[in-house]
N, C-alpha and C positions, 0 to 999 in steps of 0.2 A: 198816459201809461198807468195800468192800475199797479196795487201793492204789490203785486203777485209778480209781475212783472220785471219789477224794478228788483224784488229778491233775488227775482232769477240771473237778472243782469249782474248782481255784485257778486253771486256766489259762482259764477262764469270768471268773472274777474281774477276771484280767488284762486280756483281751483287753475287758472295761464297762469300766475303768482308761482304757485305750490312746485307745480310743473316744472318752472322754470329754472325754479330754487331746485328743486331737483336736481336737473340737468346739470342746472351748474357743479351743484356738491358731486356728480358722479364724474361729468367730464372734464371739470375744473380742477377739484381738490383731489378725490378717490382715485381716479384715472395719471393724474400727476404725481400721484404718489406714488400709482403700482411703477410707473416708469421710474422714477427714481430707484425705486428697491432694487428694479432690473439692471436698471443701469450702474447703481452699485454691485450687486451681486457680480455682475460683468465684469466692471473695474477688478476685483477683489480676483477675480479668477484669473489663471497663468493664461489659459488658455482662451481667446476667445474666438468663436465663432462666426460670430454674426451671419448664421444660418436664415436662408430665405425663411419668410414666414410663411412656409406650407404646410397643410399637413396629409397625413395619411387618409388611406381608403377609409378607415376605422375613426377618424377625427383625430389620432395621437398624435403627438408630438413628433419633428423628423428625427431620423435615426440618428444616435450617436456620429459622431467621426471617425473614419476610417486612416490609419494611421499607415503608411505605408513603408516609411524608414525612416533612421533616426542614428544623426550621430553625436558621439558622443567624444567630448575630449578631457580628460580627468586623468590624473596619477600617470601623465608621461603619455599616452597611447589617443591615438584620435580612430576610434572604432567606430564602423559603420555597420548598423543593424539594419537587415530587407525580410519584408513579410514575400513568402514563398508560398502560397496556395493557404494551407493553414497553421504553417510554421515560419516561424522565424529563425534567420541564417544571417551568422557573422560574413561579412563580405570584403571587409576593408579591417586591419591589412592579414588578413587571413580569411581561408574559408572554409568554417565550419556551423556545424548548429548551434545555436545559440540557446543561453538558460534562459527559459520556456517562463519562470518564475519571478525571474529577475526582469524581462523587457515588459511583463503584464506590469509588476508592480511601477515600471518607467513609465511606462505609457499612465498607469492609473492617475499616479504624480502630474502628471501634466495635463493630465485633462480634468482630474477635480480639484484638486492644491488650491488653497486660496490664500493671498497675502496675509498675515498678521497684521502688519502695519504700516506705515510709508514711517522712515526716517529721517530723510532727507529729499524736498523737493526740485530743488539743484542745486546736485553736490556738486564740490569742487576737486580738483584734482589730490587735492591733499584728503577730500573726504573720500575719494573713490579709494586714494592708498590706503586709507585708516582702514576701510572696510574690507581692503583684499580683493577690490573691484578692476583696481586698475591692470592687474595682471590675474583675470578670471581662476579659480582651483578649478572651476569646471565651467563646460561650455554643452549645452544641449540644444540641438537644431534638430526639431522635428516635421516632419512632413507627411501631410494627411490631407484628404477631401471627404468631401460634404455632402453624404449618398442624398439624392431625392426622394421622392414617396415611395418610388421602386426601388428602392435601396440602388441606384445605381450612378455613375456619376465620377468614375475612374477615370476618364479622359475626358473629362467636360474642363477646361481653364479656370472658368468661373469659378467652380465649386472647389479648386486646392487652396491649400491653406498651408502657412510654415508661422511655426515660432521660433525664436531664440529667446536662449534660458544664459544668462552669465553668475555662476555663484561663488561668492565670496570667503570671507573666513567665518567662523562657526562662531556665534556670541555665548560668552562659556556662561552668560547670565544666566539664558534659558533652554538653550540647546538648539536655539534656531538658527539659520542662516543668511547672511545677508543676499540679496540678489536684485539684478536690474534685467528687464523685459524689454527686449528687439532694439529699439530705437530709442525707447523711454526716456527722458533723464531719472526718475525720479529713484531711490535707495527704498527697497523694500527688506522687510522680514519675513520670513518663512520657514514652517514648523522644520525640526530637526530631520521628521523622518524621510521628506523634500530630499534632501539632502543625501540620505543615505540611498537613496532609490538610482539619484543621478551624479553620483558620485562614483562613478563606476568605468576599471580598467578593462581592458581587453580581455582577460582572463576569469574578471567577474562576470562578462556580457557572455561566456562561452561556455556551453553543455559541456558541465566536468560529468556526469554517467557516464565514465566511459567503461565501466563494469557493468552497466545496466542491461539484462536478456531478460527479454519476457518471454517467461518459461513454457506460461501456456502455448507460445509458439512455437516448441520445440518438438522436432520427432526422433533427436539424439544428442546424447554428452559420450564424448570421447577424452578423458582425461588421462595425463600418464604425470609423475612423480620421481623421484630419486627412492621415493619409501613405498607408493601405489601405481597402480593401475587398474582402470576400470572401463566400461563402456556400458551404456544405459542406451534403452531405447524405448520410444513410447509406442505401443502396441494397436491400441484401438483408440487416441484420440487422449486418452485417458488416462490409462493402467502403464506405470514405469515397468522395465524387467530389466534385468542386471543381464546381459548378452555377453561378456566375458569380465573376469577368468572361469566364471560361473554359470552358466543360464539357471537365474531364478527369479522371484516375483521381486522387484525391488518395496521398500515402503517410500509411498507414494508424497506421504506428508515429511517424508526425512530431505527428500529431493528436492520438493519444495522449500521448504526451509532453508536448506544448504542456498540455492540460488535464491532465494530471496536477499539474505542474508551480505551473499555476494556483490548482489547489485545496488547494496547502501554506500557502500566506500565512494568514494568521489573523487578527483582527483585533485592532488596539493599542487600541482605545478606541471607545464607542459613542455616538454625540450620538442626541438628540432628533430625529427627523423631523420637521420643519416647512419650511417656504417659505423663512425666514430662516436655516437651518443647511444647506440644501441650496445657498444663492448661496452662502453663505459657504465652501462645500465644492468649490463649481466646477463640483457638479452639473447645472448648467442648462448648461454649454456643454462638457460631458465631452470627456476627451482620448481616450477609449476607449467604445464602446456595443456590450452583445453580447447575445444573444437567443438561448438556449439551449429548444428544443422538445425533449421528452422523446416515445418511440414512443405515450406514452398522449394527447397533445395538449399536456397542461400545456406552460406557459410560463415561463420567470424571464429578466428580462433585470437585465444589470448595467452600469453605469455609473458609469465610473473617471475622475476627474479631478484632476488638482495643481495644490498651490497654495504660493505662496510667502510665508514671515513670515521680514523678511529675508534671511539667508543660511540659514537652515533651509528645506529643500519636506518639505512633507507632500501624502501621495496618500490620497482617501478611496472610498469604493462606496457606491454606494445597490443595494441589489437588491430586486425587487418579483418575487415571484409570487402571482398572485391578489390580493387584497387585502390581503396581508400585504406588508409593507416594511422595511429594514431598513439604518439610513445608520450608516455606521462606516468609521473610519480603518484605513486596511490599510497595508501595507509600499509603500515607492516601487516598488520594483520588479516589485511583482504589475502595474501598469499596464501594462508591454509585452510582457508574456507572450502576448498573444494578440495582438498588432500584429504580421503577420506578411506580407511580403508573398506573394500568391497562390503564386508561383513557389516561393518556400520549403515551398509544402504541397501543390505537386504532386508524384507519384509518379516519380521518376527513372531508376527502374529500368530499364536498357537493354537485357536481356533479361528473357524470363518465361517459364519452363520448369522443370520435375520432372528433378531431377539422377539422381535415380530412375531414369528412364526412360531417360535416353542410353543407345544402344546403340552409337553410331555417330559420331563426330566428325570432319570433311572441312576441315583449312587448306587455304584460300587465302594461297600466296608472294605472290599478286599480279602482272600481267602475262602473261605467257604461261607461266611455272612452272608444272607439273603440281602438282594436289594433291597433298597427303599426308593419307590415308586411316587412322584405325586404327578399330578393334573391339572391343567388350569380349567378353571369353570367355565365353559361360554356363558354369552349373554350378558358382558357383564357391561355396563353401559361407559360412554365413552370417556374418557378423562378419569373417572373413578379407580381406584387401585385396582389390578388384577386378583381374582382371588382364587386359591389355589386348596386341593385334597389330598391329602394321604391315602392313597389306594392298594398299597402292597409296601410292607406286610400284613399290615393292619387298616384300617379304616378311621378317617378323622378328620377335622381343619387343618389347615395347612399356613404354616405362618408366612403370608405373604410377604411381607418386607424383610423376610430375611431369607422368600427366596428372590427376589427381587434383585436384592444385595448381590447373591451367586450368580445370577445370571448377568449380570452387568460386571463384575470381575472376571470372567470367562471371558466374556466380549471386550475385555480391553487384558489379556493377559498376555502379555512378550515373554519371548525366549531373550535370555541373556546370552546364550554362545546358540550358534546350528551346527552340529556334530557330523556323523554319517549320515548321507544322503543314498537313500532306499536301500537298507539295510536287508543284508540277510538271515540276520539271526537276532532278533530281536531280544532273544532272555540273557543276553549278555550284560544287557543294561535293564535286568530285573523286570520287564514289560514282557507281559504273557495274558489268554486269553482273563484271569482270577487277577490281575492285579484291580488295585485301589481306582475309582475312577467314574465317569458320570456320561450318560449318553443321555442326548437332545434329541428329541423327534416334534415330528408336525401332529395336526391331530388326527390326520391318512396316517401314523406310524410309520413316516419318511424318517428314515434317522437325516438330520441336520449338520450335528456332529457329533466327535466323539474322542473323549480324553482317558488315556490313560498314562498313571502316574510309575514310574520303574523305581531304581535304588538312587542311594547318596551317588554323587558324582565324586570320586577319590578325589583327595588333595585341595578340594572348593569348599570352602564354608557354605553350610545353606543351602547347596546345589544340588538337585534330582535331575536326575532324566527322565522326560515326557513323551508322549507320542501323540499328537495333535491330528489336526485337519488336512495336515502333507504327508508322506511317506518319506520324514527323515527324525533321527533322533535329535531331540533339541532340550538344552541345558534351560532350567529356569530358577526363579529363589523359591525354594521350598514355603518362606513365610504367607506368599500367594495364594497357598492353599491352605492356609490355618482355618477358613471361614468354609470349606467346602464337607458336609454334612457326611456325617458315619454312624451316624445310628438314627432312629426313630426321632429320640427325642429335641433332634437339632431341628425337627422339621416340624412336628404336630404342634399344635398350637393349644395342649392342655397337659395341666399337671398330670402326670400317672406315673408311678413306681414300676410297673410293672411293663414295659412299651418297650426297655429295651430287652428283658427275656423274651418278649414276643417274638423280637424279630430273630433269636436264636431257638423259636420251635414252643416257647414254653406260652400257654395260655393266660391271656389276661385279665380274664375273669373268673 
């Protein structure tokens, strides 16, 4: 065998050696390790799985667990929680929907919670009492399965899966709790918040919204009061209108609010529906009745009454829709959220125009004052300020940002009261063709809109009467219009002494 030979033969040698030391450190030590982390990581978790090892079309991991019910025994009550298509409903020992909030964050707890510690690996009966074991504060029995690559796997035996959960009393050392797992002997620890998740009575597990209407769903409010009555309806999908005692445009973001506002309150406590908890609630002669139709037809009405025990009032709801009922004490203050009167939910808005569109803006000084005219520039590029001319009386620059200013005060200016609706005599309230005031046009010289300003309103601080974008007299604060322009020089955008003779006839140059 020559040299060459015999190198090749030991460096063959070497390189099964290398090899094999390899294998070892990967399937020996590396390999042995990743399983122990697993197998801790496992230990450590409330929940285990021991999910086939398949995976998806995609190579990913299988789906999470599917949690199908879950009950719970804490604070007196053995509550039984069932997933219903994509909600969950209390079933045991009542039934209703359950807080949507409260079962995620249960579920969450039991599927990711992982021990703090083991304290005890068999305890004894006097360690089970120390810890509060021996007579569980709460008991969690869940039941789930195991979807396959097809997410599917709802009736396959194999793939269900149950844990119990028994926890203990609270260690005031760190805020954690003690607990034992199904069968286990061993005493574990577990973060506080464990605890608060599944720590839970009947009445935590239960959709207190019982105030909660999603507005957008709404095609009417029908409310009536000891002090109001009103009725709203939604028109095209959209736009609220006040349909009695009044037909007018209601304001859109007031209604929203008001039911928003409404659907926060939750409920403190749930009685018994019967005959005898509903006098005793004040529901038969309610200080609030509202009737909420949805665009589908459905109905819910609710009825809000208070009641006095001593110097404590408590306020309760009954709500019915369909055959379903539901009497429960809510906050005082949900009762007047929707007492409102009519006038507070009409639309105030004293003009209605696309700021967009202004091309053109015309003061009126008022009296015989020529107006003052300006114009917005076209072409003026996009996001850069608007820029505007003085065209009548005179000829000039046009201070954009302060007409910017007027035009964004118009577009958000409310009436404080609405007076006479479609008046016949308009100069009773000082509005005539010469009064004070400013017309908007497109740059076709579309008028837009068109504001004119009348006299003091007697007996109101501040208060004129206006004549807007509606055909009714409407109250507003005069200080509104401190910023809206009466001569030349609120508008041009240069020194001159002589700008405001101009616009009374006399030359400026």
């Amino acid at each position: 065998m020559t040299q060459l030979q015999k190198n090749l033969v030991v460096l063959g040698a070497l390189l099964a050696v290398a090899s094999a030391l390899g294998l070892y450190a990967y399937f020996g030590v590396m390999k042995t390790e990743e399983r122990e982390t697993q197998r801790k990581e496992a230990s450590e978790k409330l929940f285990v799985s021991n999910a086939p090892a398949e995976k998806l079309a995609d190579g990913g991991a299988p789906p999470a667990p599917v949690f199908t019910s879950i009950v719970v025994k804490a604070k007196g009550d053995v509550t039984t929680v069932e997933k219903r298509g994509n909600d969950w409903w209390v079933t045991s020992p009542l039934t209703a929907r359950a807080d949507k909030a409260d079962v995620d964050l249960l579920i969450a707890q039991i599927q990711n919670a992982k021990v703090k510690a083991t304290i005890e690996e068999n305890p004894t009966d006097a360690d089970l009492a120390k810890y509060g074991l021996d007579k569980p504060r709460f008991t969690v029995t869940a039941y789930a399965y195991l979807p396959d690559s097809k997410g599917e796997g709802a009736n396959d035996p194999s793939r269900r899966r149950e844990i119990n959960l028994y926890g203990g009393i609270e260690n005031t050392f760190d805020g954690s709790v003690y607990l034992r797992r199904g069968n286990e002997k061993p005493v574990y620890t577990l973060d506080g918040t464990a605890k608060f998740a599944m720590d839970k009575g009947t009445f935590d597990l239960r959709d207190k919204e019982v105030l909660a209407i999603d507005e957008q769903s709404l095609k009417q409010i029908d409310f009536k009061s000891k002090a109001n009555r009103y009725a709203l309806e939604r028109t095209d999908g959209k736009t609220w209108q006040l349909t009695s005692p009044k037909r007018g445009d209601a304001d859109a973001s007031a209604v929203t609010s008001m039911v928003s506002a409404f659907r926060t309150h939750r409920a403190l406590a749930f009685l018994a529906d019967s005959a005898e908890e509903r006098k005793r609630a004040g529901i038969n002669s309610p200080a609030a009745d509202v009737t909420f139709t949805a665009a589908s037809g459905d109905k819910i009405r609710i009825r809000l009454a208070k009641t006095k025990s001593g110097n404590d009032e408590k306020a309760f709801a009954l709500k019915e829709a369909g055959q379903d009922s539901i009497l429960a004490e809510v906050p005082v203050a949900a009762v007047a959220l929707l007492d409102k009167s009519p006038l507070d939910l009409r639309d105030k808005s004293v003009l209605t125009f696309n700021r967009d569109e202004v091309a053109r803006a015309s003061f009126s000084p008022g009296g015989s004052a020529a107006e003052i005219v300006v114009e917005k520039l076209s072409g003026t590029d996009a996001g850069a300020a608007e820029e505007w001319r003085l065209i009548a009386p005179t000829g000039g620059p046009a201070k954009k940002w302060k007409l910017s200013s007027v035009l964004w005060s118009l577009t958000s200016l409310k009436a404080t009261s609405i007076d006479e609706e479609n008046p016949k005599d308009w100069s009773k309230y000082g509005i005539s063709p010469s009064s004070r005031g400013v017309t908007l046009a497109d740059k076709a010289g579309k008028i837009l809109a068109k504001l004119q300003v009348g006299s003091e309103v007697k007996g109101k601080s501040n208060a004129i009467y206006v004549r807007g974008s509606r055909n009714a007299v409407l109250e507003i604060d005069s200080s509104r219009l401190t910023d809206l322009p009466s001569k030349i020089s609120d508008v041009i955008d240069q020194p001159s002494q002589a700008l405001d003779a101009g616009a009374s006839g006399v030359s400026s140059n």
